[in-house]
N, C-alpha and C positions, 0 to 999 in steps of 0.2 A: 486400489493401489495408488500412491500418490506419485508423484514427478518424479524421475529417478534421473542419476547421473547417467547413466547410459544414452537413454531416450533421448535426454535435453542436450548431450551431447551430436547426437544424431540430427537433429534437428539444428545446430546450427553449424554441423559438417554441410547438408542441405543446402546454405547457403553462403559460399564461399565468400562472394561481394561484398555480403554485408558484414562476412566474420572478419573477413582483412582490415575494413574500416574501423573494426573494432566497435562497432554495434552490441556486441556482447560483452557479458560480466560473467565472472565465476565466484558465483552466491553460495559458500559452502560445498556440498558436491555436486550442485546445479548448474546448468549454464541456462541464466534469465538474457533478454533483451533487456537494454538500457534505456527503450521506450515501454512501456505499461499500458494497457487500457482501463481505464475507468467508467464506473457506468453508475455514476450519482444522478445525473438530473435526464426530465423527460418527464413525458405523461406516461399514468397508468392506463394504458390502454393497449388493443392488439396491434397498432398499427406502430406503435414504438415499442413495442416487444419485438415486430417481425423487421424490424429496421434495425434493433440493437444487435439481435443474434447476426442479423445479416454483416454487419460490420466485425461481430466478433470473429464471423468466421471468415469471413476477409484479414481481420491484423491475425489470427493463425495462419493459414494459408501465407500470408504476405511476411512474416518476420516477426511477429508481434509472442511472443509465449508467456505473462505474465497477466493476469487477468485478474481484476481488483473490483469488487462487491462488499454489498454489506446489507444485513437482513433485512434494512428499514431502506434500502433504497427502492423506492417505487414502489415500498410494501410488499417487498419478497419478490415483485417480479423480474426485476434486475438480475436475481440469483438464478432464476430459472430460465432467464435468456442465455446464460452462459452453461445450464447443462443441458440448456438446447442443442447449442453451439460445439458444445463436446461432443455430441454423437454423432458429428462430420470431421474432427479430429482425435487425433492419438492423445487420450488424455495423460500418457504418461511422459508425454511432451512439454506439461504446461504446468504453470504454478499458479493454482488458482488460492487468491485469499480473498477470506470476508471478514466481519465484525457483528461484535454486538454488545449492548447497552443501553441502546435508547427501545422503550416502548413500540412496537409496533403494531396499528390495527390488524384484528385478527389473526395477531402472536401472540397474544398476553396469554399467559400459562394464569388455571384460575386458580394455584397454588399460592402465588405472590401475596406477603401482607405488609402493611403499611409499612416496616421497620425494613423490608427488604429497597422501598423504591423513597428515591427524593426527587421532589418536582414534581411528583406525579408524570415522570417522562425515562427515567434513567434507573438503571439497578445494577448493582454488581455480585449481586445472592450468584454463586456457583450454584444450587437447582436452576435459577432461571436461564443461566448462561451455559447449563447443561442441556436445558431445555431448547433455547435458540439454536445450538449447535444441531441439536440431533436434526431441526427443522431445516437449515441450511445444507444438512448433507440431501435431507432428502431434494429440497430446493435444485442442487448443484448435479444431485445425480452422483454424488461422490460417496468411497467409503473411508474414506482419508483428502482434511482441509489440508493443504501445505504450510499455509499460514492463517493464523487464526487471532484479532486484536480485536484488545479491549476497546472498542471506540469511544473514543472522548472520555477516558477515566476521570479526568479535572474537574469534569459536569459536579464530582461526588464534592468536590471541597467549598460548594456555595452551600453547603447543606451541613457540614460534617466535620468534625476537627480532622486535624493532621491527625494527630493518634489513632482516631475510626477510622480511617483513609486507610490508613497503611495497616490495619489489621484487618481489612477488608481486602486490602489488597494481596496480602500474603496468602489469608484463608483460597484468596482466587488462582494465584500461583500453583500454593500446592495443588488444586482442584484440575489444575491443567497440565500441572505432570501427570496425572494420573492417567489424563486422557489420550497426554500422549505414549502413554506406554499401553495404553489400549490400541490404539492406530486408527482415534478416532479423528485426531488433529495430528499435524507432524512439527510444526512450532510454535509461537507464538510471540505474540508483542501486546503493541499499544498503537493505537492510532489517535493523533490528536490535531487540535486546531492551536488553542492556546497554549497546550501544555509545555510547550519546549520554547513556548514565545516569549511568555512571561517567570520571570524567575522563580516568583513567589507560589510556583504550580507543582510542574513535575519534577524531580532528580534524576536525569538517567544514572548516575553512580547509584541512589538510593535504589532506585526501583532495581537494579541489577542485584546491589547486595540482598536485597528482599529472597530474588531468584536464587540466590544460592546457596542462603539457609534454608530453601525451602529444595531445592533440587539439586544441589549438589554444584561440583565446579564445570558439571556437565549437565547444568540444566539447560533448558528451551526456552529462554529467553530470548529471542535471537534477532527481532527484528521491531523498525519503531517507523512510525507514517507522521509526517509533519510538511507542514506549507512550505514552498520553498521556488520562488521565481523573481524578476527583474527586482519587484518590488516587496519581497518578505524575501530578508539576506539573511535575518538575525542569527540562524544555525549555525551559517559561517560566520559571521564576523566578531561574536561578542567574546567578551574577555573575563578572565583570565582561559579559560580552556572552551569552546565554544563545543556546542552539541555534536556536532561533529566529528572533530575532534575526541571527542569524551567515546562516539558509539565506535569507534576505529579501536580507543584502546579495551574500552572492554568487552567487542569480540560482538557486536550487534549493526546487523546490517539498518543502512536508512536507505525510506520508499519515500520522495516526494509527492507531493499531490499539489494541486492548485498549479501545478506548470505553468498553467494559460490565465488561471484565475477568470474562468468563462470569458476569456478575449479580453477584458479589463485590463494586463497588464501589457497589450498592444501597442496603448497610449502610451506607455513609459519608455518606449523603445527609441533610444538615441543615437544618433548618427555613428559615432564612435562605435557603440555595441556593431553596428551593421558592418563597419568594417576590419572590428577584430572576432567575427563570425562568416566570414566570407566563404564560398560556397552555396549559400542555401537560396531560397527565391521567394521566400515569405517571412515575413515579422514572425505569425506564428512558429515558422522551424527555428527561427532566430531564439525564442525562448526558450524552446524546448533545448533547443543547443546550447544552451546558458544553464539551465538545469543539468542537464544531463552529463556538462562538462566540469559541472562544480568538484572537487578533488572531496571524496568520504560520500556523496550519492550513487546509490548502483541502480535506481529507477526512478525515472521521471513520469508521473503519471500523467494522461492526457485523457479525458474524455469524449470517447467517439461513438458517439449514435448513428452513423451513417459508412458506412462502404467508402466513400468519395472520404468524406473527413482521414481514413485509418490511411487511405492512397496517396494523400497530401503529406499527413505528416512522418510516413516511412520514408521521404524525403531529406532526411537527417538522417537516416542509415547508411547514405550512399558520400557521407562528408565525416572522418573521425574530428571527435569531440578537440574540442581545445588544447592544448599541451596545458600546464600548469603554469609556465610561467605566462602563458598569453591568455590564461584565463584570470591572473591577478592585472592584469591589465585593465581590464574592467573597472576595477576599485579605482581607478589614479584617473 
């Protein structure tokens, strides 16, 4: 069963403090935290395996219900820390998403032929991405992904014309309505780095319209992962209609990532920001508070490998985000 209105309702009845500050978001018929855990970097090993579950099931326990993987992080075992982690929690509580796209050691399906993969690293063949999925349930422990993105689709256009692109792309779309009318995935997107940075990349208008010759005006199209902290604004600020903007009118939620940009974007933190984010007791929540308060983000993702890391930055739960107009205060 995947995340249900109910449960994730329940769960942030649970905790009133944090719901008053307004810690939460209403994600479709969901209710996510507007803080994320992410679990990209680490060693593959047991002792950051037993470090990561341990944290995850601290930001469960602690406020945390959105929980972000992806098949090739740490080589799969990233995904099996968090259905580790689920069998100390109510998983109909949580919204677990992963990804796929990139190659992964002992993932590679021995079906793949050269026409399906570019770079020798990246594919977006629906077998192979049927193929990741079924291994990511079993990874997750899950019988239904909440959210399920393409990662890094842009990888395809250093390889491939626009035209191959987007017929790739669509064959993938329809491939993932199908899946989700099996209840093997419940929505999906895209996750990217470049893709929404650079203009000559992705279209969210485009990729939408893809979506809805291919599923309908009630496809599952529904959600998109892009960088977004002190120092990568571009979602918000470009013009004429900025990403944002654009995923607001056509009905698709955005999941930040890079929040912290592994601590790098610490150094960008300006006196000004500290004082139009008052409340909080670290740079770090200061960012996350800057994400998290951006107007069209409903999840700031944070990477936490440690119990203590997920303790610090629930920190920001306990201070609501910015108003709008003292979060364009920023800009000036």
């Amino acid at each position: 069963m995947p995340a249900t209105a109910e449960a994730t309702s329940r769960y942030v009845e649970r905790r009133p403090a944090f719901r008053d500050k307004a810690f939460y978001r209403t994600v479709f018929d969901l209710h996510v935290s507007s803080l994320g855990i992410g679990t990209y970097l680490g060693a593959a090993d047991d002792d950051t395996d037993r470090s990561y579950t341990d944290a995850l099931v601290a930001a469960g326990l602690g406020g945390i219900n959105l929980f972000d993987s992806a098949i090739n992080y740490r080589n799969q075992r990233s995904e099996r820390c968090i259905g580790a982690a689920l069998q100390h929690l109510q998983r109909e509580e949580f919204v677990v998403c992963t990804k796929a796209g990139f190659l992964t050691p002992d993932a590679v399906p021995g079906f793949l032929e050269a026409d399906d993969v570019v770079g020798g690293m990246h594919s977006l063949s629906p077998r192979f991405l049927a193929d990741q999925i079924e291994r990511s349930r079993v990874n997750l422990g899950l019988d239904t992904i909440d959210v399920f993105y393409l990662h890094n689709p842009e990888t395809q256009l250093s390889f491939r014309t626009r035209a191959e692109f987007e017929t790739r792309i669509r064959r993938v779309f329809a491939y993932l309505e199908r899946l989700v009318d099996q209840r093997k995935i419940r929505r999906y997107g895209v996750a990217t780095w470049d893709g929404f940075r650079r203009k000559d990349l992705l279209s969210l208008p485009r990729l939408t319209e893809i979506a809805v010759e291919e599923g309908g005006l009630e496809h599952h199209f529904r959600f998109i992962q892009l960088p977004f902290n002190i120092g990568m604004v571009e979602a918000f600020v470009d013009q004429p209609e900025n990403v944002l903007e654009a995923a607001a009118r056509l009905g698709i939620v955005v999941v930040a990532s890079a929040t912290l940009l592994q601590g790098r974007v610490l150094a960008q933190m300006r006196n000004a920001v500290r004082e139009l984010l008052p409340g909080l007791v670290s740079d770090a929540q200061r960012a996350i508070q800057f994400t998290r308060s951006t107007p069209g983000i409903a999840v700031a993702l944070v990477g936490m490998g440690r119990p203590e890391h997920v303790l610090d930055n629930l920190g920001v739960a306990k201070v609501p985000p910015a108003s709008r107009a003292g979060y364009l205060k920023l800009y000036q």
